[in-house]
C-alpha positions as CSV (number, residue, x, y, z in Angstrom):
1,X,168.7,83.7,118.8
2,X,166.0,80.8,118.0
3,X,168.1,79.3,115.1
4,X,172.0,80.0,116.8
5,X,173.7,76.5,117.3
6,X,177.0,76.4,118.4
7,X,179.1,73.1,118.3
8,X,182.6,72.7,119.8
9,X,185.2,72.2,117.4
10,X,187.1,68.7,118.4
11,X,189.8,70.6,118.9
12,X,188.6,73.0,121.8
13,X,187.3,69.6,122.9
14,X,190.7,68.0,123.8
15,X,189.6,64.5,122.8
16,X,187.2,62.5,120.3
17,X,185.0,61.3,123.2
18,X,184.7,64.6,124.9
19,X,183.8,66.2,121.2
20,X,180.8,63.6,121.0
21,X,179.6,64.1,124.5
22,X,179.4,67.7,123.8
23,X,177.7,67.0,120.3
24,X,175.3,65.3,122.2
25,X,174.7,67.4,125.3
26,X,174.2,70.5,123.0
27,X,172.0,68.4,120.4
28,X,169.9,67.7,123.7
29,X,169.5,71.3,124.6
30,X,168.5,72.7,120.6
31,X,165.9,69.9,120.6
32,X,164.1,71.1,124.4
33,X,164.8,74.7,123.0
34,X,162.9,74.1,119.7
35,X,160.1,71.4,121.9
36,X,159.5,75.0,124.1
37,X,159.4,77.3,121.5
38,X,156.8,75.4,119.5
39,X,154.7,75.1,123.0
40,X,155.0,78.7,123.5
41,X,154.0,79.3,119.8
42,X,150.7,76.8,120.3
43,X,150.0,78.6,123.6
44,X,150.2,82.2,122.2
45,X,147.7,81.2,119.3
46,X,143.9,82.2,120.4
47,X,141.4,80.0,121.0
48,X,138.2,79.6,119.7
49,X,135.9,83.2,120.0
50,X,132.7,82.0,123.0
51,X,129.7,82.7,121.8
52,X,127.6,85.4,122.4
53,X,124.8,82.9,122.6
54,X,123.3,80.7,124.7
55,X,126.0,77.9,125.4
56,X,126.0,74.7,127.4
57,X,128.7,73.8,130.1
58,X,129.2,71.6,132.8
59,X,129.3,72.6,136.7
60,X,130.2,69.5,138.5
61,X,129.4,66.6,136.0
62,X,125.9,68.2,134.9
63,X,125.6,69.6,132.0
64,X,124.2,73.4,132.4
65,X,122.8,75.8,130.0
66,X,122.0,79.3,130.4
67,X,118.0,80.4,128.5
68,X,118.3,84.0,129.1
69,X,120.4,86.4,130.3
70,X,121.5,86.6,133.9
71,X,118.8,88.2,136.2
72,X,116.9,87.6,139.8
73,X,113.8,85.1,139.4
74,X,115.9,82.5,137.9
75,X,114.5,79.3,137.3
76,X,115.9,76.0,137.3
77,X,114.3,72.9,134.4
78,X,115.7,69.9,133.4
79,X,115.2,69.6,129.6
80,X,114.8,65.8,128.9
81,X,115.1,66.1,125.2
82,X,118.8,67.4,125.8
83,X,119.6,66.0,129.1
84,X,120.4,69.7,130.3
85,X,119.6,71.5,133.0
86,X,118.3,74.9,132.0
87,X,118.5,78.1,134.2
88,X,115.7,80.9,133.3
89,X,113.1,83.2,133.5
């Protein structure tokens, strides 16, 4: 039903000006239709695969980066060199 468009003859219209105000309402409604189908098409692609490596982020402003996998002990270093804040072992 994506590509259906139905238009009003002029004569189930009654008049010219009624014709053209239909033309237009319906031209109004293909064009959102086909603006919401391409959104829901971009939406539906996947995004990018997240590493499985170490990856920075940002928690509040800062930008955080994971060493090692999760575990108690954490430590917390601010790397200078990257201007991140490093958790770890």
């Amino acid at each position: 039903m994506a590509n259906e468009r139905w238009y009003p003859n002029p004569s189930e219209s009654g008049s010219h000006d009624a014709w053209n105000i239909h033309t237009q309402i319906l031209n109004h409604v293909y064009a959102t239709q086909d603006r919401l189908d391409a959104l829901e098409k971009a939406q539906a692609k996947p995004s990018a695969a997240v590493p499985k490596s170490s990856s920075a982020a940002t928690i509040a402003g800062i930008n955080v980066k994971a060493t090692t996998p999760p575990q108690n002990g954490f430590t917390i270093r601010f790397n200078s060199a990257t201007g991140e804040f490093e958790f770890g072992v």
